[in-house]
mmCIF file as Biopython writes it, N, C-alpha, C and O atoms, coordinates in Angstrom:
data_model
#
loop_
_atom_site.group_PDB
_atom_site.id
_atom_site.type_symbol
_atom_site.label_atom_id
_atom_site.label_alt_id
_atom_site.label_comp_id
_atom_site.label_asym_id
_atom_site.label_entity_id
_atom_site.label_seq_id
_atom_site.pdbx_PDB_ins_code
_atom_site.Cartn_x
_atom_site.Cartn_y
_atom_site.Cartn_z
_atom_site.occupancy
_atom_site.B_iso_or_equiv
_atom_site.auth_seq_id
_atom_site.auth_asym_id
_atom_site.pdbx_PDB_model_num
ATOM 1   N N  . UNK A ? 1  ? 3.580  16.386 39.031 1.0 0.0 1  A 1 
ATOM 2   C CA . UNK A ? 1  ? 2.781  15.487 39.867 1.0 0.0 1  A 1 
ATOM 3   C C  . UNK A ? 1  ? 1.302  15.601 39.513 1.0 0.0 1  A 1 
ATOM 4   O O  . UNK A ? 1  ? 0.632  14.602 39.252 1.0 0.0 1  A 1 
ATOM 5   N N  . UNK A ? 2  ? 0.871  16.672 39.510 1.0 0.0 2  A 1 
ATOM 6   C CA . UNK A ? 2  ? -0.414 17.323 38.712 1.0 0.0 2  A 1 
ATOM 7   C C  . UNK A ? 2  ? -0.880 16.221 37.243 1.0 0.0 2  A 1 
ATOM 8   O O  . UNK A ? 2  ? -2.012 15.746 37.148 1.0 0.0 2  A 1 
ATOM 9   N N  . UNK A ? 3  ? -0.254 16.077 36.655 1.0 0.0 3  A 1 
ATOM 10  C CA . UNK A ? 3  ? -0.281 15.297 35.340 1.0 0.0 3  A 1 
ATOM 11  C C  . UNK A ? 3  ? -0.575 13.902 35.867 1.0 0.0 3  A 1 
ATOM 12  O O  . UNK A ? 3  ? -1.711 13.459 35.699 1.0 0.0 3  A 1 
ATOM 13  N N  . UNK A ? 4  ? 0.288  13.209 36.453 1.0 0.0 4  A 1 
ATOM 14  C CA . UNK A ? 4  ? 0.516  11.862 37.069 1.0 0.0 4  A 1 
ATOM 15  C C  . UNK A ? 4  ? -1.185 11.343 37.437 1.0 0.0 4  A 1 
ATOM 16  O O  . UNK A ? 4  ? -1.882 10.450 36.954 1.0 0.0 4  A 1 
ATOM 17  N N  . UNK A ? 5  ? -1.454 12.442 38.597 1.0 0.0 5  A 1 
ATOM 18  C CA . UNK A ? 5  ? -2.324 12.247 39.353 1.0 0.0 5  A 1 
ATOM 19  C C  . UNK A ? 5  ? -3.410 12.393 38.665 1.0 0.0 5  A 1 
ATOM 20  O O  . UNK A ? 5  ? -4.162 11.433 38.829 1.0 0.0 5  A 1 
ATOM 21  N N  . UNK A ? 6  ? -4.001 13.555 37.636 1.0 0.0 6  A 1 
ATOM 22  C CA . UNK A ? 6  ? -4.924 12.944 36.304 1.0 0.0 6  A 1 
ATOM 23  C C  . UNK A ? 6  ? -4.974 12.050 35.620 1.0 0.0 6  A 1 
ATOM 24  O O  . UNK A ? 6  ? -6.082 11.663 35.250 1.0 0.0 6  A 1 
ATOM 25  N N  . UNK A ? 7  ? -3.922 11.456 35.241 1.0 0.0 7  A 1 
ATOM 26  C CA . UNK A ? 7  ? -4.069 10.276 34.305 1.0 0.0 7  A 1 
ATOM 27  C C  . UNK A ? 7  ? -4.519 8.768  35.196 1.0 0.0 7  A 1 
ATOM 28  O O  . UNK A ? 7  ? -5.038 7.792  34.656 1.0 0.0 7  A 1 
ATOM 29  N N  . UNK A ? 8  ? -4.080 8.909  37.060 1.0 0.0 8  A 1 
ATOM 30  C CA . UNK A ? 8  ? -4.308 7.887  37.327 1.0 0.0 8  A 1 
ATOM 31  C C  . UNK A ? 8  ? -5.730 8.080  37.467 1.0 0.0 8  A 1 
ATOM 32  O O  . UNK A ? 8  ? -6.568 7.183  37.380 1.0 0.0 8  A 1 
ATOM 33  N N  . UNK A ? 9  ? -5.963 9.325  37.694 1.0 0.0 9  A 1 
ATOM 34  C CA . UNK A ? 9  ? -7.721 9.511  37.859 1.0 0.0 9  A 1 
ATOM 35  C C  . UNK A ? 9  ? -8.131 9.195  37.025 1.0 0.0 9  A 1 
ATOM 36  O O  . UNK A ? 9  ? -9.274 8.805  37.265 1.0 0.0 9  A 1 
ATOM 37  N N  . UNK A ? 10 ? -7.770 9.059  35.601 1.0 0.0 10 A 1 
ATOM 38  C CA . UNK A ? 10 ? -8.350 8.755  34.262 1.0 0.0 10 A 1 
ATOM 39  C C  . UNK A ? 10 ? -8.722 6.767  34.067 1.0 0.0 10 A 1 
ATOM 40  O O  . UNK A ? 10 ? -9.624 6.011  33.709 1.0 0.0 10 A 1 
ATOM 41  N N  . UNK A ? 11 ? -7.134 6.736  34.656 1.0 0.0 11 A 1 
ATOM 42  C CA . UNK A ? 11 ? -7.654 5.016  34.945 1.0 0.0 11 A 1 
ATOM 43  C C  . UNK A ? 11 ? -8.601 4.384  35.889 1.0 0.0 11 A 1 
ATOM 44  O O  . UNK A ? 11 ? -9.231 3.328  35.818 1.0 0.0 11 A 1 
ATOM 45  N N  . UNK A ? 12 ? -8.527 5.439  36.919 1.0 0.0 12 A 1 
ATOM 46  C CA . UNK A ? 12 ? -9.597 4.839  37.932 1.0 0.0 12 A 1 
ATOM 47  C C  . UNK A ? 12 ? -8.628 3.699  39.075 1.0 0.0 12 A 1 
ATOM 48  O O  . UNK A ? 12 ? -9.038 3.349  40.182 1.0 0.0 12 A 1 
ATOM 49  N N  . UNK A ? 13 ? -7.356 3.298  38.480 1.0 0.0 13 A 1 
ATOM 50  C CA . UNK A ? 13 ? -6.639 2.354  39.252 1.0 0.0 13 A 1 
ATOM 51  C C  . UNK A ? 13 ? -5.865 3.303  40.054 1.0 0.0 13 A 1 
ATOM 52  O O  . UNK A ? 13 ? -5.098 3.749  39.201 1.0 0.0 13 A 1 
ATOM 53  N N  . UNK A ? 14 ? -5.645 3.757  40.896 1.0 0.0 14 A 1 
ATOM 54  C CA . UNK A ? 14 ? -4.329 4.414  41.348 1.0 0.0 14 A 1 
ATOM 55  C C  . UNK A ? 14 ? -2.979 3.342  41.546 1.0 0.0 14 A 1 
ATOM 56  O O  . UNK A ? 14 ? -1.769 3.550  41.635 1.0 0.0 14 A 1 
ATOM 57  N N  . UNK A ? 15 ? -3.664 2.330  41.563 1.0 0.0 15 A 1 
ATOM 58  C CA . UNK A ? 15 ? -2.147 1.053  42.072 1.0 0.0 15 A 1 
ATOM 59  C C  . UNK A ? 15 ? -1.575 0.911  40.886 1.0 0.0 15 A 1 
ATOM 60  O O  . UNK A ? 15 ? -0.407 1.267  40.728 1.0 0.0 15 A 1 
ATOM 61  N N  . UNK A ? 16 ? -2.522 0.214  39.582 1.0 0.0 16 A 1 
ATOM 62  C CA . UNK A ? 16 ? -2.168 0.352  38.349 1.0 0.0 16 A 1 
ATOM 63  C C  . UNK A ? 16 ? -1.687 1.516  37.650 1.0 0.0 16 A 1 
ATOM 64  O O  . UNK A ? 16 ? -0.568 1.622  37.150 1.0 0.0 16 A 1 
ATOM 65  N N  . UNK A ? 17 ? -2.434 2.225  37.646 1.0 0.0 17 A 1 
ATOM 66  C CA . UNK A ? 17 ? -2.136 3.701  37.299 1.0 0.0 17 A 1 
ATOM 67  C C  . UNK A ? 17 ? -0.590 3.878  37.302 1.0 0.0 17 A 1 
ATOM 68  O O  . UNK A ? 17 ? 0.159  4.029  36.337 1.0 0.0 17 A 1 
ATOM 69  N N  . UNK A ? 18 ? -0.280 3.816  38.728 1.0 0.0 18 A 1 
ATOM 70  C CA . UNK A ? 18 ? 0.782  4.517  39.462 1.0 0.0 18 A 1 
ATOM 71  C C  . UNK A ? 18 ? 1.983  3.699  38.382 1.0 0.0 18 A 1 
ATOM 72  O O  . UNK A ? 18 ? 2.768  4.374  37.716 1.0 0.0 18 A 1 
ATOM 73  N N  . UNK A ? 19 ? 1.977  2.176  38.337 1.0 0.0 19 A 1 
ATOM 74  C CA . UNK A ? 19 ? 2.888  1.511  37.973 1.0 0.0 19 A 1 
ATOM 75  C C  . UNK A ? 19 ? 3.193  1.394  36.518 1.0 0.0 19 A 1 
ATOM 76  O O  . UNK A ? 19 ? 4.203  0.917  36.002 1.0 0.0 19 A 1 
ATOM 77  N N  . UNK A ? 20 ? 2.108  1.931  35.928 1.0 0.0 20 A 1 
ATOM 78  C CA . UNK A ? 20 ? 2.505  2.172  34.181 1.0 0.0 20 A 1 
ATOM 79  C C  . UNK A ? 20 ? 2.933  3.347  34.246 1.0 0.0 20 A 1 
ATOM 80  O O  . UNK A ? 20 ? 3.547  3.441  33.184 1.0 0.0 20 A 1 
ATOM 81  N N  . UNK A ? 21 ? 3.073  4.707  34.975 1.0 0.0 21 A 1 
ATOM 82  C CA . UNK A ? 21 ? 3.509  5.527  34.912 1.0 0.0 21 A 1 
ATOM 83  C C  . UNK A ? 21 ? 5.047  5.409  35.124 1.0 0.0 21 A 1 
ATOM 84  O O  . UNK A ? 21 ? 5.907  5.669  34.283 1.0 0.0 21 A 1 
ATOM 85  N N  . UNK A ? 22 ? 5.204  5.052  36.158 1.0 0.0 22 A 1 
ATOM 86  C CA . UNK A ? 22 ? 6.053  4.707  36.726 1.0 0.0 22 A 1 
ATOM 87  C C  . UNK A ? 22 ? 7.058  4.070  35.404 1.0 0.0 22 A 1 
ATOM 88  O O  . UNK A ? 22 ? 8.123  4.591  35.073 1.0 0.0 22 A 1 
ATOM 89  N N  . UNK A ? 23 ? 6.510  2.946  34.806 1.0 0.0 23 A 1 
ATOM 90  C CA . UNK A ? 23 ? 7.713  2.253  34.005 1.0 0.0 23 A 1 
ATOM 91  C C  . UNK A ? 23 ? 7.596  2.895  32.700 1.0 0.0 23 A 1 
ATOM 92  O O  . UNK A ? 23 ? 8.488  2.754  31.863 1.0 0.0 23 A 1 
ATOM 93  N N  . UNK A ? 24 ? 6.487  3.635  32.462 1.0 0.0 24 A 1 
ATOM 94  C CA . UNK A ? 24 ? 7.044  4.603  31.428 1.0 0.0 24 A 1 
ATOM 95  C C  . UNK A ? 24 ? 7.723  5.399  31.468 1.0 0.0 24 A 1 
ATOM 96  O O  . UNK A ? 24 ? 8.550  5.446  30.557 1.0 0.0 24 A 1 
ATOM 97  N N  . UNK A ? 25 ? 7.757  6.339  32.409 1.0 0.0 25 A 1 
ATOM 98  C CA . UNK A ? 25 ? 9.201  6.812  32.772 1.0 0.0 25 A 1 
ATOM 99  C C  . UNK A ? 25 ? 10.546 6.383  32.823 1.0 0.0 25 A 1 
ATOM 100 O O  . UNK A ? 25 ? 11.582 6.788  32.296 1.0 0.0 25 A 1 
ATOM 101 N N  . UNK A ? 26 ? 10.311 5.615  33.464 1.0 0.0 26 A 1 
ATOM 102 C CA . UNK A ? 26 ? 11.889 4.438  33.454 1.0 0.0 26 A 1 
ATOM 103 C C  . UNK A ? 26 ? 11.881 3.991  31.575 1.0 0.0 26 A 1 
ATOM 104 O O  . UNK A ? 26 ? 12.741 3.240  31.115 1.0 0.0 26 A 1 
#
């Protein structure tokens, strides 16, 4: 979760963020 939550900090989007993470996983 640690990881996740840097990279969305990195985007600055958390909504966006969240959802490219998200389907990169998937």
């Amino acid at each position: 979760m640690a990881h996740k939550a840097g990279f969305v900090n990195i985007v600055g989007n958390p909504n966006v963020g969240k959802s490219t993470i998200m389907n990169a996983l998937v």
